[in-house]
LUMGU-532617 format. One record per residue: residue number from 1; residue in one letter; x, y, z of N, C-alpha, C, O in turn. Coordinates in Angstrom, 1 decimal, decimal comma. Example, Ala and Ser with C-alpha at 12.3 -4.5 7.8 and 13.67 -1.06 7.14 Angstrom:
REM residues 2
(1 "a" (13,2 -5,7 7,8) (12,3 -4,5 7,8) (13,2 -3,3 7,8) (14,2 -3,3 8,5))
(2 "s" (12,8 -2,2 7,1) (13,7 -1,1 7,1) (12,9 0,0 7,9) (13,4 1,1 8,0))
//
This chain:
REM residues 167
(1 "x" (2,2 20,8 -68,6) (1,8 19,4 -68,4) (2,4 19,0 -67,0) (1,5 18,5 -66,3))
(2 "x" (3,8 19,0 -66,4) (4,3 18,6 -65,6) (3,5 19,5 -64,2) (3,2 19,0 -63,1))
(3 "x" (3,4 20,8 -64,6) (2,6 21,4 -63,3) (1,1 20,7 -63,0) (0,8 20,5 -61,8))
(4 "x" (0,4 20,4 -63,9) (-0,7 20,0 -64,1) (-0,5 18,2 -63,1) (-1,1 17,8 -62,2))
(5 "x" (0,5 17,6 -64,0) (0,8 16,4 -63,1) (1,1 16,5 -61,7) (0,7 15,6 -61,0))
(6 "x" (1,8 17,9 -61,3) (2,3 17,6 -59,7) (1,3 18,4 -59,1) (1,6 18,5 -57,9))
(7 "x" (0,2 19,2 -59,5) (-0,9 19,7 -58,7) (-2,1 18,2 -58,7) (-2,7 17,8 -57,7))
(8 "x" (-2,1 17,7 -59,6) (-2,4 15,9 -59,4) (-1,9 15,3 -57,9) (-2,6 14,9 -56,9))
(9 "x" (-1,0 15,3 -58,1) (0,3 14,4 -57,4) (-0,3 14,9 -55,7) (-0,8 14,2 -54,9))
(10 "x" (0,2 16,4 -55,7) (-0,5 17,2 -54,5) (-1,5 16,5 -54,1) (-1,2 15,6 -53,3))
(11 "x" (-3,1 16,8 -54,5) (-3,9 16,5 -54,0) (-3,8 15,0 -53,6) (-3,6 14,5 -52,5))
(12 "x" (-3,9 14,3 -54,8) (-3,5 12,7 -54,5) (-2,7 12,4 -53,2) (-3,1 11,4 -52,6))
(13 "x" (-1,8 12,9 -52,8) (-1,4 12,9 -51,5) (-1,9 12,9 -50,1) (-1,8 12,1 -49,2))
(14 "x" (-2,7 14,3 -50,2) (-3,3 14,9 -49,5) (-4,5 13,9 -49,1) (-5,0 13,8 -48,0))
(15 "x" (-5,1 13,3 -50,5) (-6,4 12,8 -50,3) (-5,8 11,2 -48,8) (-6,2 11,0 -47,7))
(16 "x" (-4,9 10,7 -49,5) (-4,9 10,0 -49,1) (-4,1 10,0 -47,3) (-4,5 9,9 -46,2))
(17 "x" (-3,4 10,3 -47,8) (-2,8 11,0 -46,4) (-4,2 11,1 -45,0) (-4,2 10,5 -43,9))
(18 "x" (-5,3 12,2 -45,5) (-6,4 11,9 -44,7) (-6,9 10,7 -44,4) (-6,7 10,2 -43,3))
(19 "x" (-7,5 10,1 -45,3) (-7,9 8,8 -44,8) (-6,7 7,6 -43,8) (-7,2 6,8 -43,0))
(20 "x" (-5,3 7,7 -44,0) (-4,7 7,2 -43,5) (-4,5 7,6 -41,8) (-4,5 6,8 -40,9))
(21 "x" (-4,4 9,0 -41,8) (-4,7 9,7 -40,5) (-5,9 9,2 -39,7) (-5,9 9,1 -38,4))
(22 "x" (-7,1 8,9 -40,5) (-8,4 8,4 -40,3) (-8,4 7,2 -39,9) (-9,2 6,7 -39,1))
(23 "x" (-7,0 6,3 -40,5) (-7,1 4,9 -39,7) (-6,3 5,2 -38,2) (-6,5 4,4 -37,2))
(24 "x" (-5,5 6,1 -38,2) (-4,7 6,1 -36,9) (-5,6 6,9 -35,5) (-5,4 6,7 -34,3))
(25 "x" (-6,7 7,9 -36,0) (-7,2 8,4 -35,3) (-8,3 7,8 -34,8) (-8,9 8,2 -33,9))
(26 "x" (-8,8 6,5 -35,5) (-10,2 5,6 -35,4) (-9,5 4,6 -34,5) (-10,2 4,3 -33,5))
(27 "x" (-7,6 3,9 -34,7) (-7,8 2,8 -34,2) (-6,9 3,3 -32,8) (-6,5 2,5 -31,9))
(28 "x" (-6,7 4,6 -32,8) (-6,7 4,9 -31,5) (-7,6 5,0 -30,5) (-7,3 4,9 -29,3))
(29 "x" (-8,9 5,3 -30,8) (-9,9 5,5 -29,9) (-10,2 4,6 -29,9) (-10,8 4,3 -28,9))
(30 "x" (-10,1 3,4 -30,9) (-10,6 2,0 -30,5) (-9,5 0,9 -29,5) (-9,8 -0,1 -28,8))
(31 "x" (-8,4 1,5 -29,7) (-7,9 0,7 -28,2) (-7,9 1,3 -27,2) (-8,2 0,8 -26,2))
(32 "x" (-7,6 2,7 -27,3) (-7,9 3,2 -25,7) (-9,2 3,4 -25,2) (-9,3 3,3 -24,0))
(33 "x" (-10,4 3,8 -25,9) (-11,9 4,0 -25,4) (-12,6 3,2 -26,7) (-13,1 3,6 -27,8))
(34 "x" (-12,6 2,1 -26,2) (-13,6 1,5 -27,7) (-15,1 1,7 -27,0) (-15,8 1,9 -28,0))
(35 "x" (-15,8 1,8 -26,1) (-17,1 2,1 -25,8) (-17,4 3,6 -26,0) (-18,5 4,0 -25,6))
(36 "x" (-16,5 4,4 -26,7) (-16,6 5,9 -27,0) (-16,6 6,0 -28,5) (-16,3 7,0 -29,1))
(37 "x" (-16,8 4,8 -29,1) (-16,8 4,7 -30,5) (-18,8 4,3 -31,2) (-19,6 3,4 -31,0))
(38 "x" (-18,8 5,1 -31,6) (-20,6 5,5 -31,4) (-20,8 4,0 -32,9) (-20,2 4,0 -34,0))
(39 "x" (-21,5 3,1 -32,6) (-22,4 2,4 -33,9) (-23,6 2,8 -34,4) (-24,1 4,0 -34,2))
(40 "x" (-24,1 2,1 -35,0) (-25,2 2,7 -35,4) (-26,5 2,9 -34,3) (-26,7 2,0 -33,4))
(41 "x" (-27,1 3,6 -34,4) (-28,2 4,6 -33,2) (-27,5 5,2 -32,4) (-28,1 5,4 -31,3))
(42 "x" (-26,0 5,7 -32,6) (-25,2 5,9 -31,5) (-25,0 4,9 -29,9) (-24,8 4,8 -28,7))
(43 "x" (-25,2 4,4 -30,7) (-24,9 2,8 -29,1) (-23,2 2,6 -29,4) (-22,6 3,1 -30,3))
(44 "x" (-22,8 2,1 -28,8) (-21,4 1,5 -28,8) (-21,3 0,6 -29,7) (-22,3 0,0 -30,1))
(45 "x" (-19,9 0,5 -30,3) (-20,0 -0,3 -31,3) (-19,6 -1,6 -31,1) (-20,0 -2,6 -31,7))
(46 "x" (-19,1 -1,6 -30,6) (-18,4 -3,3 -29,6) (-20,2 -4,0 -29,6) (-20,5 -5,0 -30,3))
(47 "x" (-21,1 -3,1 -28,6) (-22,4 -3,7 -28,5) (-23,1 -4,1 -29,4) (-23,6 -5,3 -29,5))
(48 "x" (-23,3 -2,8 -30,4) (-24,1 -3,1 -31,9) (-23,4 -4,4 -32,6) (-24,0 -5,4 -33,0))
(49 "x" (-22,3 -4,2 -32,6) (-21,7 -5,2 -33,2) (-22,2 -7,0 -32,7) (-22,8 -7,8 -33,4))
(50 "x" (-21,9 -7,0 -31,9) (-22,2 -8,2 -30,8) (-23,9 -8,5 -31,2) (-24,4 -9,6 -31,4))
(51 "x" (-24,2 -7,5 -31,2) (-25,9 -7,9 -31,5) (-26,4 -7,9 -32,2) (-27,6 -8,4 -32,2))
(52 "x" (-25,6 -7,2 -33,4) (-26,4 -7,4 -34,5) (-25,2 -8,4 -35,0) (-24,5 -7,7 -35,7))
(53 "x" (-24,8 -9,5 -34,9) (-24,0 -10,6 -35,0) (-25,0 -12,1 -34,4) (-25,4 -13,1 -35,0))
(54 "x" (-25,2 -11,6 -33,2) (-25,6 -12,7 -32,7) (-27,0 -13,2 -32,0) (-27,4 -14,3 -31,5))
(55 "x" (-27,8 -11,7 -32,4) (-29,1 -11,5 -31,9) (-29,6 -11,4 -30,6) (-30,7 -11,2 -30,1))
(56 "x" (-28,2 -11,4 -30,3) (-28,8 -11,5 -28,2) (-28,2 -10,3 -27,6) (-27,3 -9,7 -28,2))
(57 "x" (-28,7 -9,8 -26,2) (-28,3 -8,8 -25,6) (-26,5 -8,5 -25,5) (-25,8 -9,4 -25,5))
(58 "x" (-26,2 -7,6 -25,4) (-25,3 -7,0 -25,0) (-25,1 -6,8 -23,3) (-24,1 -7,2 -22,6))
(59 "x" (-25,9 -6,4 -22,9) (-26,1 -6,1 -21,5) (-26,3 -7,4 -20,9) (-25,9 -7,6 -19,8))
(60 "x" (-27,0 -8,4 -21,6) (-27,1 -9,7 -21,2) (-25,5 -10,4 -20,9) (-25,0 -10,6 -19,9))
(61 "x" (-25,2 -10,5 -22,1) (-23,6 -10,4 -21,8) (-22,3 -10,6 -20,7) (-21,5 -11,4 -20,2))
(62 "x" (-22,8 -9,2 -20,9) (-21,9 -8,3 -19,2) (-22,2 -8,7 -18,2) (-21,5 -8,6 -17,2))
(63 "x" (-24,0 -9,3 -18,0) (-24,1 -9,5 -16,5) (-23,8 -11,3 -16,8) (-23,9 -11,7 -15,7))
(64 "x" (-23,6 -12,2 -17,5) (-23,8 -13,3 -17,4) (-22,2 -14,1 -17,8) (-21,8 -15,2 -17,6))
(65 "x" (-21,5 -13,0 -18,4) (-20,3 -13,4 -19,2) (-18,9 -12,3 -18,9) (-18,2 -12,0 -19,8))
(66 "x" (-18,8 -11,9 -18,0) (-18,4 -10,5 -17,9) (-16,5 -10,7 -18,6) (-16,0 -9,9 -19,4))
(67 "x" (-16,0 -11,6 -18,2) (-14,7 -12,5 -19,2) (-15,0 -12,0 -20,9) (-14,4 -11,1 -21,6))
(68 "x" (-15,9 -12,7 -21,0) (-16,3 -12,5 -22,3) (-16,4 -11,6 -23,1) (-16,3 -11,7 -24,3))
(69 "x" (-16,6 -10,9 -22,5) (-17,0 -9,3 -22,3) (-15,5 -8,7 -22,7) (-15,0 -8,0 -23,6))
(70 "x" (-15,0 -9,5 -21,6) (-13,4 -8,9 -21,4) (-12,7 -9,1 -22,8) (-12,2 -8,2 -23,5))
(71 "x" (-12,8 -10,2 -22,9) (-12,2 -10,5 -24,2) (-12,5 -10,3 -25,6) (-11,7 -10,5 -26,5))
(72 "x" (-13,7 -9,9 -25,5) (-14,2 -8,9 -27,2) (-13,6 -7,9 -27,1) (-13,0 -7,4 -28,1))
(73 "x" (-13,6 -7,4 -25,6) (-13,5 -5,7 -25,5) (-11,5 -6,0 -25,9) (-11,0 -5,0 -26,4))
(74 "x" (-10,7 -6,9 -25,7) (-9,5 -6,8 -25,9) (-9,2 -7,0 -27,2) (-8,2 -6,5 -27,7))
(75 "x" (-10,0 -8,0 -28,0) (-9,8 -8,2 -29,1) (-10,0 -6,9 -30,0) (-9,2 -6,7 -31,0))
(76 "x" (-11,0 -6,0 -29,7) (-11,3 -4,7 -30,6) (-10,4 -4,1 -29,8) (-11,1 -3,3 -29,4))
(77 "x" (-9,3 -3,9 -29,4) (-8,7 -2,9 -28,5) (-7,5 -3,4 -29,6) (-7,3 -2,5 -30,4))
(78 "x" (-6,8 -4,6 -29,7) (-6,1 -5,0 -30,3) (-6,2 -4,7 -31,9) (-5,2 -4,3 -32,6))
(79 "x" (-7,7 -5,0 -32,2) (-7,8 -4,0 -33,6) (-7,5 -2,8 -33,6) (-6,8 -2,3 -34,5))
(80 "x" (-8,1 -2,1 -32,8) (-7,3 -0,9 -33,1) (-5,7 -0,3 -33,2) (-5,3 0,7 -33,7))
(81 "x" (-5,2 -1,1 -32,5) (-3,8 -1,1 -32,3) (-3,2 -1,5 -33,9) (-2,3 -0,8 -34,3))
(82 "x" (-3,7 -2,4 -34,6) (-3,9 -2,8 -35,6) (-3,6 -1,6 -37,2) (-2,6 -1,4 -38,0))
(83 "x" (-5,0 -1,0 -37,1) (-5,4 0,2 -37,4) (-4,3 1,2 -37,2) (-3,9 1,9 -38,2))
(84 "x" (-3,7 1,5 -35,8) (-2,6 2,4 -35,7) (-1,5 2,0 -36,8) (-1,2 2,8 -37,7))
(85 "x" (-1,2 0,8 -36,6) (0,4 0,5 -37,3) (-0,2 0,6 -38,5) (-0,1 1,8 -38,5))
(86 "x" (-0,7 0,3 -39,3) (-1,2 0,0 -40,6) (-1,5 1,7 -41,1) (-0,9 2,1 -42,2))
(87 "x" (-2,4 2,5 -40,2) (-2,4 4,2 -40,9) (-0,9 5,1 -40,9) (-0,6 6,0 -41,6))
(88 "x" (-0,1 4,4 -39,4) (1,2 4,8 -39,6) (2,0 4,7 -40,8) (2,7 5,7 -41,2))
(89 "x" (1,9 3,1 -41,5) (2,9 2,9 -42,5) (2,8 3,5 -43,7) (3,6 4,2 -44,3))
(90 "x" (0,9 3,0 -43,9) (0,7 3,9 -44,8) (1,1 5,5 -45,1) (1,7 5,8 -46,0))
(91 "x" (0,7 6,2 -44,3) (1,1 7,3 -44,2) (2,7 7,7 -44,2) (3,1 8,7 -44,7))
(92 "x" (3,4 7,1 -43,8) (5,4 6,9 -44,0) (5,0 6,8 -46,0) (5,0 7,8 -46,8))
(93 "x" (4,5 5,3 -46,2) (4,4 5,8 -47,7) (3,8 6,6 -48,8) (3,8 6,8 -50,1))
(94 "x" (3,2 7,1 -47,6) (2,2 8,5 -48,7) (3,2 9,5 -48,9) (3,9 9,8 -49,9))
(95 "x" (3,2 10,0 -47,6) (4,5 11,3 -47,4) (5,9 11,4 -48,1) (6,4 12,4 -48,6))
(96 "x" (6,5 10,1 -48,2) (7,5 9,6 -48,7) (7,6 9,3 -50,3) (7,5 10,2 -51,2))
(97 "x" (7,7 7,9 -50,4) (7,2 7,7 -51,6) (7,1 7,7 -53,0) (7,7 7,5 -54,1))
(98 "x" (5,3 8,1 -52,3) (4,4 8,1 -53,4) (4,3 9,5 -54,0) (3,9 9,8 -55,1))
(99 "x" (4,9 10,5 -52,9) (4,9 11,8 -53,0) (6,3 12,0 -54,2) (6,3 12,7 -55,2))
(100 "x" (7,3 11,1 -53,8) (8,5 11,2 -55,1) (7,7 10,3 -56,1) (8,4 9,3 -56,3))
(101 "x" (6,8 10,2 -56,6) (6,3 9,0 -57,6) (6,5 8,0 -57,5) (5,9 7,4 -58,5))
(102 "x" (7,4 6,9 -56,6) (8,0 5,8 -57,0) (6,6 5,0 -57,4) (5,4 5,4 -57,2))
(103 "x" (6,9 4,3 -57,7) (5,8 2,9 -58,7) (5,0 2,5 -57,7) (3,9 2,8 -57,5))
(104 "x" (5,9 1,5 -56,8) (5,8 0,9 -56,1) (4,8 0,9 -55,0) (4,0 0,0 -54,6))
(105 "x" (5,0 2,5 -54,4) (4,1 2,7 -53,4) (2,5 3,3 -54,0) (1,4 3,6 -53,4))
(106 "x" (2,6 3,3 -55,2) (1,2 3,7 -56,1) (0,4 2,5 -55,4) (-0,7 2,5 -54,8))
(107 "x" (1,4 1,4 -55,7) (0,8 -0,3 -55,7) (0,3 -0,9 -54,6) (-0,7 -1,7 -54,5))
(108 "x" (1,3 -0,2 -53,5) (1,2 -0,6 -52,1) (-0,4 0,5 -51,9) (-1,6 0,2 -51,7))
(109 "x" (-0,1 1,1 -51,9) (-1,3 2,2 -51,4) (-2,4 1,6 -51,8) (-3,2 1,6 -50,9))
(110 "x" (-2,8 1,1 -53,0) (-3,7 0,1 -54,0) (-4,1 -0,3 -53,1) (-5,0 0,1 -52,3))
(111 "x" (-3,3 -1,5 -53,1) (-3,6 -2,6 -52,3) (-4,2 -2,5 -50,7) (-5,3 -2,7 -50,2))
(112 "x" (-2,5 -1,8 -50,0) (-2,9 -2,1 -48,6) (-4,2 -1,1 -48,1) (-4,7 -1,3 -47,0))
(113 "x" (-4,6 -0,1 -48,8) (-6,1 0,6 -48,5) (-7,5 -0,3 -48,7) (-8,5 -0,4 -48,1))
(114 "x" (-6,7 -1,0 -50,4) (-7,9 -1,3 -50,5) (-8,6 -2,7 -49,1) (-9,7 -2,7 -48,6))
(115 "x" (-7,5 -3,5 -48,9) (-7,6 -4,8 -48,1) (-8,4 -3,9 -46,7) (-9,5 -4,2 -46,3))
(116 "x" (-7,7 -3,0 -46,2) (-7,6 -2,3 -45,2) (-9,0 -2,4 -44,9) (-9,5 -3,2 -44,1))
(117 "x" (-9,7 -0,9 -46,1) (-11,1 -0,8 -45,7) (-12,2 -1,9 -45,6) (-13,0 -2,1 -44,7))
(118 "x" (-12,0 -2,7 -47,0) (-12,6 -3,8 -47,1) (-12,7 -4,6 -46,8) (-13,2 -5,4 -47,5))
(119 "x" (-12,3 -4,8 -45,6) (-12,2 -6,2 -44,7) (-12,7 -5,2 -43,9) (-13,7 -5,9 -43,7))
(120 "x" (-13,0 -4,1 -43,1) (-13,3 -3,3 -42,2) (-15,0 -3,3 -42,4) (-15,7 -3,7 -41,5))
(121 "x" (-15,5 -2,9 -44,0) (-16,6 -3,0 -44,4) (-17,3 -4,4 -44,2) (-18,4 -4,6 -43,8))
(122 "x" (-16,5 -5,2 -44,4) (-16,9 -6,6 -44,3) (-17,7 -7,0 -43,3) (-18,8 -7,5 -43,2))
(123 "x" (-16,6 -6,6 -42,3) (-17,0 -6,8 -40,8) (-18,3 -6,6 -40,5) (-19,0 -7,3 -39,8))
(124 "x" (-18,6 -5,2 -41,2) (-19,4 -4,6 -40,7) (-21,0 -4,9 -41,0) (-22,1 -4,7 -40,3))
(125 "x" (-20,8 -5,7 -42,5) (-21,8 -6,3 -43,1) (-22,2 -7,4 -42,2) (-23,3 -7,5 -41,6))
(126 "x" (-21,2 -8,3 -42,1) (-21,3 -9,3 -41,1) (-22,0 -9,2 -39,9) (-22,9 -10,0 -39,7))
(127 "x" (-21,8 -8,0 -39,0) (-22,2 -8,0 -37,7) (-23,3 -6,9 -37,6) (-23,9 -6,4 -36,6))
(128 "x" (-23,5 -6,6 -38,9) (-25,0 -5,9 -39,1) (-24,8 -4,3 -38,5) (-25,7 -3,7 -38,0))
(129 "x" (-23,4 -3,7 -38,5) (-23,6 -2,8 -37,9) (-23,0 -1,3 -38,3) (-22,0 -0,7 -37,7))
(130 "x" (-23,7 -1,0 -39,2) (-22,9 0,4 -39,9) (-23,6 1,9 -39,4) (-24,7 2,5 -39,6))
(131 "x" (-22,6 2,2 -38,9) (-22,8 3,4 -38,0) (-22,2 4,5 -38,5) (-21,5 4,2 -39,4))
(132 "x" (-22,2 6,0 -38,2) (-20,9 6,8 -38,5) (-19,7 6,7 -39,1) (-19,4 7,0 -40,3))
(133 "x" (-18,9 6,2 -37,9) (-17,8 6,1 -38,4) (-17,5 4,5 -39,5) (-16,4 4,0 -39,7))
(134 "x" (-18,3 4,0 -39,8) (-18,4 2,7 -40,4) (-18,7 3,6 -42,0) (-17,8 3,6 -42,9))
(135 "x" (-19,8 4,3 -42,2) (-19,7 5,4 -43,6) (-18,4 6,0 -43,7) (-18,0 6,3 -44,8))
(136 "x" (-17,9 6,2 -43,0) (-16,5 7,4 -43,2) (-15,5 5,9 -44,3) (-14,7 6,3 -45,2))
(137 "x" (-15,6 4,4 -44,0) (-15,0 3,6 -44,8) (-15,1 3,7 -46,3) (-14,1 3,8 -47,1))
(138 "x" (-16,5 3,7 -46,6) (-16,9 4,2 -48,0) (-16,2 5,2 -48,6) (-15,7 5,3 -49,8))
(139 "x" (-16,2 6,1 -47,7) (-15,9 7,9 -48,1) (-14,4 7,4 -48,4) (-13,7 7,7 -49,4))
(140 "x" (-14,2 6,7 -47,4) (-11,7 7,1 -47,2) (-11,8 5,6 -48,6) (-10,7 5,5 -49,1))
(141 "x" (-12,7 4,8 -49,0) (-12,0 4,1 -49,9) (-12,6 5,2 -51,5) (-12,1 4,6 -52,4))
(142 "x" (-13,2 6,2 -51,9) (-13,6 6,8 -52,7) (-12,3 7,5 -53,5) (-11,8 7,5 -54,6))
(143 "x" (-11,9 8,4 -51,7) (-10,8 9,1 -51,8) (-9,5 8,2 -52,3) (-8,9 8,6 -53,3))
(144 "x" (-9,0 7,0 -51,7) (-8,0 6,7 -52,1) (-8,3 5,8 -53,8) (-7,4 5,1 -54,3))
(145 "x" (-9,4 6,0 -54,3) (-9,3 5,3 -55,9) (-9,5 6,6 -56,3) (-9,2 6,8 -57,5))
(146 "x" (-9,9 7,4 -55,9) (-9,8 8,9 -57,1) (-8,4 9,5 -56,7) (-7,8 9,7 -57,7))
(147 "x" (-7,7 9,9 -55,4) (-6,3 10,1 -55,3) (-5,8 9,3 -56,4) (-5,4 10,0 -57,3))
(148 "x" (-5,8 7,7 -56,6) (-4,8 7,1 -57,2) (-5,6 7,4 -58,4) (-4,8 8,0 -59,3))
(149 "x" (-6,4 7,3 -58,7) (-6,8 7,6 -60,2) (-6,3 8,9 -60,9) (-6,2 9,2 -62,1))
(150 "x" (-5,9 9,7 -59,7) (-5,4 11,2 -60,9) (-3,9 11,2 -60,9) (-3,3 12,1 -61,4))
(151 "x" (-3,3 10,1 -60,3) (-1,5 9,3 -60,5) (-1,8 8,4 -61,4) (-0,9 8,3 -62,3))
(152 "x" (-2,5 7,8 -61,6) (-2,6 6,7 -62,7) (-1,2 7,0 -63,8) (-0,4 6,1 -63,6))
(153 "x" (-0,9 7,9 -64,8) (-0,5 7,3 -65,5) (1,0 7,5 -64,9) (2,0 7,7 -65,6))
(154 "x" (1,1 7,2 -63,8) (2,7 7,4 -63,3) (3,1 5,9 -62,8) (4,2 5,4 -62,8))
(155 "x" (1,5 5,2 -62,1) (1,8 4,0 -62,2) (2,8 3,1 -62,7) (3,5 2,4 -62,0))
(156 "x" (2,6 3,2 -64,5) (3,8 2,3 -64,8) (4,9 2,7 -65,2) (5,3 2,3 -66,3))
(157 "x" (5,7 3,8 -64,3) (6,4 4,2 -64,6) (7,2 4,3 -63,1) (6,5 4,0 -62,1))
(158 "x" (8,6 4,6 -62,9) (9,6 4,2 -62,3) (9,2 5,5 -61,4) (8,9 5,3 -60,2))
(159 "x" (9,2 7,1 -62,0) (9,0 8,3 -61,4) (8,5 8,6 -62,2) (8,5 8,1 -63,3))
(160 "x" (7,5 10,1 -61,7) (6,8 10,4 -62,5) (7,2 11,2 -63,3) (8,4 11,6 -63,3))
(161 "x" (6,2 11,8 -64,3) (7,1 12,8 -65,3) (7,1 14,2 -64,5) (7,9 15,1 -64,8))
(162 "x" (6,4 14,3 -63,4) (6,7 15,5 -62,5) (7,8 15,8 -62,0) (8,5 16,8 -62,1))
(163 "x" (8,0 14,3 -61,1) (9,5 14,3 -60,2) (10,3 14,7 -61,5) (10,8 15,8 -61,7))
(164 "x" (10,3 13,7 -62,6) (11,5 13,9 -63,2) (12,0 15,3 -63,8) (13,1 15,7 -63,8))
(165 "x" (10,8 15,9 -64,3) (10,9 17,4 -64,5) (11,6 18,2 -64,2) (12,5 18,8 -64,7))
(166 "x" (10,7 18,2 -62,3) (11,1 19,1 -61,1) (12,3 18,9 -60,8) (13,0 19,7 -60,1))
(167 "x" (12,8 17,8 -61,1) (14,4 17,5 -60,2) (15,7 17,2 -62,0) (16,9 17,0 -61,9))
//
């Protein structure tokens, strides 16, 4: 039973672990090259975004508003920056942890993935623009409710019956 829990535990890590890497590797290319981040038809996503938000050109934009311009493009630069700290921490408490069972980070992981993606999805609803890497959101919140689903019954418990086993 206890091996069965910490081959659980393993993957459950693992799963999540990816998607967290997935927020630091997304919100790095979104501050350093956000026009290298493909939307949907492969257009940029800053643009798709912008247009399918507000109905009007993108290119219109840049020649009429070029500030403006500036300032989306800093605000998504800033999201990504965002994204960095947030896949960083997460990931401190995957590796750490959630990996010794503590409760706590079962909870955090819950939560701060779930808020994470879903506000990210939101966005995306909002500004009409789901592309590539906008599906990989769906995919990384799948992973982290089935990771946590095969910890579940450690949840309400202090450590798991693994750790406690193993140690």
């Amino acid at each position: 039973m206890a091996d069965t829990f910490a081959l659980r535990r393993r993957i459950a890590w693992i799963l999540i672990f990816i998607v967290d890497v997935g927020f630091v590797l997304w919100g790095a290319m979104a501050a350093a090259v956000p026009d290298a981040l493909s939307g949907p038809g492969g257009r940029p996503i800053i643009a798709a975004g912008y247009e399918g938000f507000t109905k009007g050109s993108w290119s219109e934009l840049v020649r009429s508003s070029p500030m403006t311009v500036g300032y989306i493009t800093l605000l998504f630069r800033t999201y990504g920056v965002f994204n960095i700290a947030f896949g960083l921490t997460a990931i401190a408490v995957t590796v750490g942890p959630f990996r010794r069972g503590d409760r706590w980070a079962w909870w955090t992981l819950l939560l701060g993935n779930t808020f994470a993606l879903v506000s990210a999805m939101r966005y995306d609803w909002l500004v009409n623009a789901i592309g590539p890497f906008e599906m990989s959101e769906y995919l990384g919140l799948v992973f982290v409710y089935g990771a946590l689903a095969l910890t579940m019954s450690s949840a309400g418990t202090r450590r798991s019956v693994a750790y406690t086993v193993a140690n």
